[in-house]
C-alpha positions as CSV (number, residue, x, y, z in Angstrom):
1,X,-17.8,49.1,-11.0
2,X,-21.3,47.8,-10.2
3,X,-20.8,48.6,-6.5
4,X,-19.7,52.1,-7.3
5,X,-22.6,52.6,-9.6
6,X,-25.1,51.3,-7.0
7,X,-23.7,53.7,-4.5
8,X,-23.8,56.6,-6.4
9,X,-27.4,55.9,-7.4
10,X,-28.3,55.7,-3.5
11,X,-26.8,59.1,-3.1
12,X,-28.7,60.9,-5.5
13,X,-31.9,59.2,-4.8
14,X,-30.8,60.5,-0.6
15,X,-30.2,63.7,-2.1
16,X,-33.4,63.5,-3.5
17,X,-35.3,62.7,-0.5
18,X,-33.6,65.1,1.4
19,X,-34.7,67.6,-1.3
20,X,-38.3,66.2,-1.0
21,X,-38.2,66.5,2.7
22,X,-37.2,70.1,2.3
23,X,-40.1,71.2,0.3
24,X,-42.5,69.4,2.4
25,X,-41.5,71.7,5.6
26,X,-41.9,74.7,3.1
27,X,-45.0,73.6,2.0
28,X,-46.3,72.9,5.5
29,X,-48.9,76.0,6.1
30,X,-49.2,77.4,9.8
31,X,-51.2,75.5,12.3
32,X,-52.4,78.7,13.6
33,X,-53.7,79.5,10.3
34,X,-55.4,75.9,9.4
35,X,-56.7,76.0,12.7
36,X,-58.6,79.1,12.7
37,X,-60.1,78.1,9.3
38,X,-61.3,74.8,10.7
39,X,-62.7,75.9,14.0
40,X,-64.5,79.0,11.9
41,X,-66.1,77.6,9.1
42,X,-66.3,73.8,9.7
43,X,-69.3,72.3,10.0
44,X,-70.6,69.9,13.1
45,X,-67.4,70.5,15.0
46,X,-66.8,72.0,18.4
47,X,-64.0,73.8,20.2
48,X,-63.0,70.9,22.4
49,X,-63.3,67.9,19.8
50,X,-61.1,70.5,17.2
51,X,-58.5,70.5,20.6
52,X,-58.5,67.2,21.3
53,X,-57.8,66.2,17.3
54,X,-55.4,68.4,17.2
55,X,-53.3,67.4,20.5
56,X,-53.3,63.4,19.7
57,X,-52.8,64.3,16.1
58,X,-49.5,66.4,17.1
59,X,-48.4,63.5,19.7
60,X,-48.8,60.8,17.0
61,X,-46.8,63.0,14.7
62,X,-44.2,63.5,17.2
63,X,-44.3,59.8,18.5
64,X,-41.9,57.8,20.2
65,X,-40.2,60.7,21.2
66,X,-43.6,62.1,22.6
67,X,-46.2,60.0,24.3
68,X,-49.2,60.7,26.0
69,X,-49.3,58.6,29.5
70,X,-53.2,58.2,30.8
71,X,-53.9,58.8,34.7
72,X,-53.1,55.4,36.6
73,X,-51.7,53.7,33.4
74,X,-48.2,53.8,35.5
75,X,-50.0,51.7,38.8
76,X,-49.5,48.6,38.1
77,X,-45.8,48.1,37.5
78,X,-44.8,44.2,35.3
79,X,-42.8,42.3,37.1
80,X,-38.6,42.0,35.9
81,X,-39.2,38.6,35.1
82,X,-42.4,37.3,34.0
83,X,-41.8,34.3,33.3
84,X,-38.7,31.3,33.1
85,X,-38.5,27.6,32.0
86,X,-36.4,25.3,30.1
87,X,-36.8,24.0,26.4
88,X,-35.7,20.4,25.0
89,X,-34.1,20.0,28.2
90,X,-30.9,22.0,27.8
91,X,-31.9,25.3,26.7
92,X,-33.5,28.6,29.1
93,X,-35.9,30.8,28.6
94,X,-36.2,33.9,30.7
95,X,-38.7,36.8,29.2
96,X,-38.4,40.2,30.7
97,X,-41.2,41.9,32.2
98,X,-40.1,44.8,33.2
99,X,-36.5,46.5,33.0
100,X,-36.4,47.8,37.0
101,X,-33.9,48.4,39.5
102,X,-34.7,44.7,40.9
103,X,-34.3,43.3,37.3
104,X,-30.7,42.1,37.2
105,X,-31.1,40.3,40.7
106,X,-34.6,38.7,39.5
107,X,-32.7,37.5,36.6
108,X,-29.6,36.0,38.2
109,X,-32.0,34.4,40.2
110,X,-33.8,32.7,37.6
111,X,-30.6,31.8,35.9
112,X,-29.1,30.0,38.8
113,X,-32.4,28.3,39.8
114,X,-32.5,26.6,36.1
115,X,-28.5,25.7,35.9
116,X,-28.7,23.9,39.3
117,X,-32.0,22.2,38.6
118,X,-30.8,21.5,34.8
119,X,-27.2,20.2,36.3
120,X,-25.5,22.8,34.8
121,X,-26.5,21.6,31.3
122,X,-27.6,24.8,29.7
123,X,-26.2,25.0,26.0
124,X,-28.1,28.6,25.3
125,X,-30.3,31.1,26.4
126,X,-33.5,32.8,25.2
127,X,-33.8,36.6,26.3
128,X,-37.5,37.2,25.5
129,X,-37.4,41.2,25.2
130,X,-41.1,41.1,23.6
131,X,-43.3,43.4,25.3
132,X,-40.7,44.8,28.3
133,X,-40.4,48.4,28.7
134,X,-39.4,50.4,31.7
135,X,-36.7,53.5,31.4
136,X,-34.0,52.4,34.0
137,X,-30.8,52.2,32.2
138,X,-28.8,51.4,34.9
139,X,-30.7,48.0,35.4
140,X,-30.1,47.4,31.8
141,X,-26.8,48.2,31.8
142,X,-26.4,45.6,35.2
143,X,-28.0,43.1,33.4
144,X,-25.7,43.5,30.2
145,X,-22.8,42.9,32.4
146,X,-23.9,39.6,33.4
147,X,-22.6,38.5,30.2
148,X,-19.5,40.7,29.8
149,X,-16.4,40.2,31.5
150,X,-13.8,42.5,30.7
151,X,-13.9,47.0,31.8
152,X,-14.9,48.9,29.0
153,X,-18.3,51.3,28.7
154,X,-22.0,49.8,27.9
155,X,-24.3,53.2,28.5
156,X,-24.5,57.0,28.9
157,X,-27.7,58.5,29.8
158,X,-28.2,62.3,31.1
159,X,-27.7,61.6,34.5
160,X,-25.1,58.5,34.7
161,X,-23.2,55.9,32.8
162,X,-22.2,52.2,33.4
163,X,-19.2,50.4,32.4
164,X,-18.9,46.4,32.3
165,X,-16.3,45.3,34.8
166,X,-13.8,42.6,35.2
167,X,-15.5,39.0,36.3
168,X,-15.0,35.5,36.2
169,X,-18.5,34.0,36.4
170,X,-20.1,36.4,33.3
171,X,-22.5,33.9,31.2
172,X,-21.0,32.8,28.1
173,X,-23.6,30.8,26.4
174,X,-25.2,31.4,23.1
175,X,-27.8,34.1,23.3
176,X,-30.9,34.6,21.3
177,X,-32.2,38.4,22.0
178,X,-35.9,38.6,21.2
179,X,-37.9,42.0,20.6
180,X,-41.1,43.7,18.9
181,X,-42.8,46.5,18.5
182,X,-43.2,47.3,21.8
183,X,-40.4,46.7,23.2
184,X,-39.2,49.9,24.4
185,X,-36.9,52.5,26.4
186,X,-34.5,50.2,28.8
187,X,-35.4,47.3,26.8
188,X,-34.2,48.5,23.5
189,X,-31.1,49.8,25.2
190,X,-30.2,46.1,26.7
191,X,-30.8,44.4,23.1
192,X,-28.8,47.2,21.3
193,X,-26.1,46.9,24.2
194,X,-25.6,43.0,24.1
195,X,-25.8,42.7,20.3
196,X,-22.8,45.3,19.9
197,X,-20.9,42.9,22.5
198,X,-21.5,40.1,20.3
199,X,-23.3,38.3,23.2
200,X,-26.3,37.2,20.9
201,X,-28.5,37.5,17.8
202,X,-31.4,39.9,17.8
203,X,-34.8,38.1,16.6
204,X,-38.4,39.9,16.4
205,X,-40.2,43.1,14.4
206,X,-38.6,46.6,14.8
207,X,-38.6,48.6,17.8
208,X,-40.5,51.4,18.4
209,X,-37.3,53.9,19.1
210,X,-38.2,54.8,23.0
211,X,-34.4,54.3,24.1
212,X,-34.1,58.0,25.3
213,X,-33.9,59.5,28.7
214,X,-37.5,61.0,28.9
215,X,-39.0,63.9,31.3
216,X,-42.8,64.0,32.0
217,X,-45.1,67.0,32.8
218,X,-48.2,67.0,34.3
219,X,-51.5,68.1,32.8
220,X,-54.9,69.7,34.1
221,X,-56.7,66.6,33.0
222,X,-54.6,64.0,35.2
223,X,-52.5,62.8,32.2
224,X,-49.0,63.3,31.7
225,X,-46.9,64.2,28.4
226,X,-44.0,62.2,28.5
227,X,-41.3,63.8,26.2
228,X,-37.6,62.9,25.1
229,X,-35.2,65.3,26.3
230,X,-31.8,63.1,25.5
231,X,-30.6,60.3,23.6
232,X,-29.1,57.1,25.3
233,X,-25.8,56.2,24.0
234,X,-24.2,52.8,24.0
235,X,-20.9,51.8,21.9
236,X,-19.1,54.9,20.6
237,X,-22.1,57.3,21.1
238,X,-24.4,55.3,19.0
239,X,-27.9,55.9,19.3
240,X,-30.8,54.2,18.7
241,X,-33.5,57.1,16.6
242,X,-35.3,54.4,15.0
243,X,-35.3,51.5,17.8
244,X,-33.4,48.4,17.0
245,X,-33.4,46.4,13.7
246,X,-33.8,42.8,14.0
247,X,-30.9,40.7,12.4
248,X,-33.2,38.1,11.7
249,X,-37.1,39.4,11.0
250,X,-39.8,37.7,11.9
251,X,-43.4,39.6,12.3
252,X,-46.0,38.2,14.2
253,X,-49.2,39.5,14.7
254,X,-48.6,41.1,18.6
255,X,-52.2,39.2,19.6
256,X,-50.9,36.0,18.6
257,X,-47.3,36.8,20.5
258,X,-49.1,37.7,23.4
259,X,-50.9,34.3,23.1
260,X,-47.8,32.4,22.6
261,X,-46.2,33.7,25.9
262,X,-49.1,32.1,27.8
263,X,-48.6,29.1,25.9
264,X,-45.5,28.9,23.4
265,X,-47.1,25.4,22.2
266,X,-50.6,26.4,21.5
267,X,-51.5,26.4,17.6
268,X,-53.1,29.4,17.3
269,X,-54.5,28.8,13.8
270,X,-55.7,25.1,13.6
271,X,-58.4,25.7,11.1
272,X,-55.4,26.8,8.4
273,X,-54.1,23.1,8.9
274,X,-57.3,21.7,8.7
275,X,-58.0,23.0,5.7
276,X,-54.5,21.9,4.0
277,X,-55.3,18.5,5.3
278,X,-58.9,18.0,3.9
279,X,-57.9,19.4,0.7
280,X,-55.6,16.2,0.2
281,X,-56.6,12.5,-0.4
282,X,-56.1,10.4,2.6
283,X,-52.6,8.4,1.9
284,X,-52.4,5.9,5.0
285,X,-54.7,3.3,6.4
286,X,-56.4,4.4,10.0
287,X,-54.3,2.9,12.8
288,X,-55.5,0.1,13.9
289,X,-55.6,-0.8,18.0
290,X,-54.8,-4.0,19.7
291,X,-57.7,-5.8,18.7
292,X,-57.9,-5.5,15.2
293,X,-54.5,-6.2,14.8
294,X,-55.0,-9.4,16.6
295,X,-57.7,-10.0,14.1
296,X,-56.0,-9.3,10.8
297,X,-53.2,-11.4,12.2
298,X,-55.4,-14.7,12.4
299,X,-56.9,-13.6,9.3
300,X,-53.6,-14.4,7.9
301,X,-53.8,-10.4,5.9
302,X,-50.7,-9.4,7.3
303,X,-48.9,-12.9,6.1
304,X,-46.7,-11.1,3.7
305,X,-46.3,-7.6,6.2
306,X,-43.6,-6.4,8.1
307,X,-44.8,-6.9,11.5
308,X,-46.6,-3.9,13.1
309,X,-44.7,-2.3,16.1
310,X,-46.4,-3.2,19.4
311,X,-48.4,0.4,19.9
312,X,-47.7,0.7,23.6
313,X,-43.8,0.8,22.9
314,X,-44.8,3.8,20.5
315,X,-43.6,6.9,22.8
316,X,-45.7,10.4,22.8
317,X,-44.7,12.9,20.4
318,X,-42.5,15.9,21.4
319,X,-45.0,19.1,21.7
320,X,-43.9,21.5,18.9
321,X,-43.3,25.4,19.6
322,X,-45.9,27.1,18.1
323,X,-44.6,30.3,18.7
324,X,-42.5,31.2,15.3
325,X,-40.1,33.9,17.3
326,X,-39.2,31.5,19.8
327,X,-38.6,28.7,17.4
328,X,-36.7,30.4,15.2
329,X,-34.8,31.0,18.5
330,X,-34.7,27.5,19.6
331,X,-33.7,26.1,16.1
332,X,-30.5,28.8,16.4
333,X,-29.6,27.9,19.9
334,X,-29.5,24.4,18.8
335,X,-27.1,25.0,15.5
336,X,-25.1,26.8,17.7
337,X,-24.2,24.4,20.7
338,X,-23.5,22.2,18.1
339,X,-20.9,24.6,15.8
340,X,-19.8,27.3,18.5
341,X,-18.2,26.9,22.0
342,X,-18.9,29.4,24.3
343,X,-17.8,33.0,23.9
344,X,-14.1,33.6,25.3
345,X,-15.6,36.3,28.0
């Protein structure tokens, strides 16, 4: 009864939107028309500033499915995998620069390389997703099929689709998918794709909604509008409109995440700590070295103590991840080895 009522009250406040939606593009007045009043009778404004409002206005409007790409932003092309290493000794991290022809190969690579220097002792995998874009759906549909191992469709783009294909050597670990906000295009594809084959867990912010097969046109200034002329589909035509929804959110502050990918252990905010800690009486005595232990102990002030572990025998504290994606990734990874054997292909 309650679940009926809840529905029916989302549908009329749908059907409300819809009707708000409706009124709004009715009560949208003609850009000729605002233009003409703007250009003609406001003041301190030219003809080129009015144009160039206008234009990034309208692409911002239009955005993802329109983008404006500056001259030589495309030179310098990230590499498919930016990075790789292994955490608490059993678990791999590969983050994705790039989703490029030369991706899936890059990535094999770096798989391999850790499994035979690790002994074969990887219990999970961390797909960092978090800033990799690139528009080649047929690498990211390769790369999905590194984890699948049975025939049946990943992708359909304009101009091709993929299938996964029968294997015996597809990876089968857990699988912690990470993403943001700019993760886009190929990127959001390959987390979309891999999460609807129930290879991993999605972790991160929203996507920006750039899975789409895109066309670009040159302009007279050297820059070049980049717009969406198809959908990708993955699954049974699904698409992605509104980029890929994290199944468990965490948002982070893209400054500090790019941080944390040069150094997933580096506390980022120490003075927040430092704060909490002075703001609270000091509960334990300072640790004493060597000597002054030696010198309570002839003292006779530690008569009545448990004796004080030797301080050399003390080993060095674990480095924590900083990195709260990444951690929340680890911590996953780790309940899973325990709980969950590996998928069946």
């Amino acid at each position: 009864m309650l679940f009926s009522a809840l529905v029916g009250a989302l549908g009329s406040l749908a059907a409300m939107a819809q009707t708000d939606m409706r009124n709004t593009v009715l009560l949208t007045p003609n850009f000729q028309e605002v233009y003409q009043v703007l250009s003609t009778n406001m003041e301190g404004i030219k003809a080129d500033e009015l144009d160039r409002d206008a234009v990034l206005g309208l692409i911002h409007q239009l955005a993802p499915r329109v983008s404006l790409v500056t001259a030589g932003e495309d030179s310098k092309p990230a590499a498919p995998v930016a990075d790789a290493r292994i955490f608490d000794k059993s678990f791999a991290w590969i983050r994705v620069g790039a989703v490029s022809s030369n991706l899936p190969e890059a990535f094999r690579a770096a798989y391999q390389q850790m499994t035979d220097t690790n002994h074969g002792k990887i219990k999970g995998l961390v797909l960092d997703l978090r800033f990799a874009g690139g528009f080649d759906y047929a690498a990211a549909a390769k790369l999905a099929d590194s984890f699948l191992s049975s025939d049946h469709p990943l992708l359909d783009w304009q101009s091709g689709s993929a299938h996964a294909t029968l294997k015996a050597d597809a990876i089968t670990i857990p699988v912690a998918i990470l993403v943001n906000s700019q993760t886009a295009g190929a990127a959001e594809a390959l987390a979309a794709v891999l999460r609807d084959n129930d290879v991993g867990l999605i972790l991160g912010s929203q996507t920006p909604g750039q899975a789409s097969v895109f066309k670009e046109f040159p302009l007279s200034n050297g820059s070049k509008l980049r717009v969406a002329a198809a959908p990708v589909t993955f699954g049974a035509g699904k698409t992605l409109p509104y980029g890929v929804t994290p199944d468990i959110a965490i948002n982070t502050n893209p400054e500090d995440e790019r941080a944390y990918l040069n150094d997933p252990f580096k506390d980022l905010h120490p003075e927040v700590v430092k704060a909490d800690s002075a703001a609270k009486p000091a509960l334990e005595e300072p640790r004493l070295n060597e000597v002054g232990l030696i010198r309570r102990h002839n003292n006779g002030e530690d008569a009545d103590q448990t004796p004080v572990r030797n301080l050399r025998d003390t080993p060095e504290p674990t480095p924590t991840v900083a990195d709260p994606t990444m951690a929340r990734a680890l911590d996953l990874l780790k309940g899973l080895a325990v709980v969950q054997p590996n998928r069946p292909g």
